[in-house]
C-alpha positions as CSV (number, residue, x, y, z in Angstrom):
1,X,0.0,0.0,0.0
2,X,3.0,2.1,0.9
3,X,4.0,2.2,-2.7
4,X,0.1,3.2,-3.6
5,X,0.9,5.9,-1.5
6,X,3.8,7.0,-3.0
7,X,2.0,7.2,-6.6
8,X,-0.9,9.0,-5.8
9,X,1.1,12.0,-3.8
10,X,4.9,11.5,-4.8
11,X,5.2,14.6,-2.8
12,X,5.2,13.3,0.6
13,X,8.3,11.1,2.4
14,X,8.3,7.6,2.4
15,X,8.3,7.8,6.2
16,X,4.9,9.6,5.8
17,X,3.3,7.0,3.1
18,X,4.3,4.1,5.8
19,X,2.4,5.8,9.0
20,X,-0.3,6.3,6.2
21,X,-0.4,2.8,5.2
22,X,-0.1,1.5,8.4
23,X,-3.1,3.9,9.4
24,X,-5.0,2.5,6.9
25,X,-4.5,-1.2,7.9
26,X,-5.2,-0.6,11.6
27,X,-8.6,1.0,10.2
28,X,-8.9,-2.1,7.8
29,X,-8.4,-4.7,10.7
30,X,-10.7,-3.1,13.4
31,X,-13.6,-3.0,10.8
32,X,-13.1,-6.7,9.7
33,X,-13.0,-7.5,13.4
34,X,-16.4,-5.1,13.9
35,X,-17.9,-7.2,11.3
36,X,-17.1,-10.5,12.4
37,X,-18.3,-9.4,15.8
38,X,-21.8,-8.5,14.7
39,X,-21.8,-12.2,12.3
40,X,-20.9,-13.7,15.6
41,X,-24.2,-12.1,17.4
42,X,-26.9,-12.7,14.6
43,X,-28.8,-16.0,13.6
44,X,-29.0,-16.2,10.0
45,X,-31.1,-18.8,9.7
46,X,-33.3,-21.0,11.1
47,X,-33.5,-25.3,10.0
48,X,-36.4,-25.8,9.0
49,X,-36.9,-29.7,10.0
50,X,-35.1,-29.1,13.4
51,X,-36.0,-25.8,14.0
52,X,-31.9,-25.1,14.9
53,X,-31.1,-22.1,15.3
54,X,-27.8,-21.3,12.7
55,X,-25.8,-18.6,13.9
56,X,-23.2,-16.4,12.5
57,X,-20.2,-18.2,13.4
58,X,-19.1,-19.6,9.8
59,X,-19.5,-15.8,8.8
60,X,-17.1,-14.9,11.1
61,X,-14.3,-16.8,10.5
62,X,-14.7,-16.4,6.9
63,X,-14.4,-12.7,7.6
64,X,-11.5,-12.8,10.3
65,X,-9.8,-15.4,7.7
66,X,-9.7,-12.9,4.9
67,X,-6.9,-10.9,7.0
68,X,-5.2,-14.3,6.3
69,X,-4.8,-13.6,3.0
């Protein structure tokens, strides 16, 4: 991302495009982890011939994975 940085405003220090990027991902991370938060809490379905209640659990860890990549 630092090197995205450096593109768009060629202007600025490299020292300045790495407390940017690392801004950014800090930002990135504590909205995937927001999100996987609020999958955890919700039931996204019920089954219908049980009547089990599915939760968002699967959803979170495909979102938390993604930081993974």
């Amino acid at each position: 991302m630092k090197d995205w940085i450096m593109e768009l405003c060629p202007e600025i220090a490299e020292w300045q495009a790495e407390l940017i990027a690392e801004a950014a991902q800090e930002r990135v991370e504590a909205e995937r982890e927001a999100c996987a938060k609020v999958a955890e809490q919700t039931v996204c379905d019920t089954h219908l011939p049980t009547g089990v209640k599915i939760y968002g659990t699967r959803a979170a860890k495909a979102i938390r994975a993604r930081g993974q990549e």
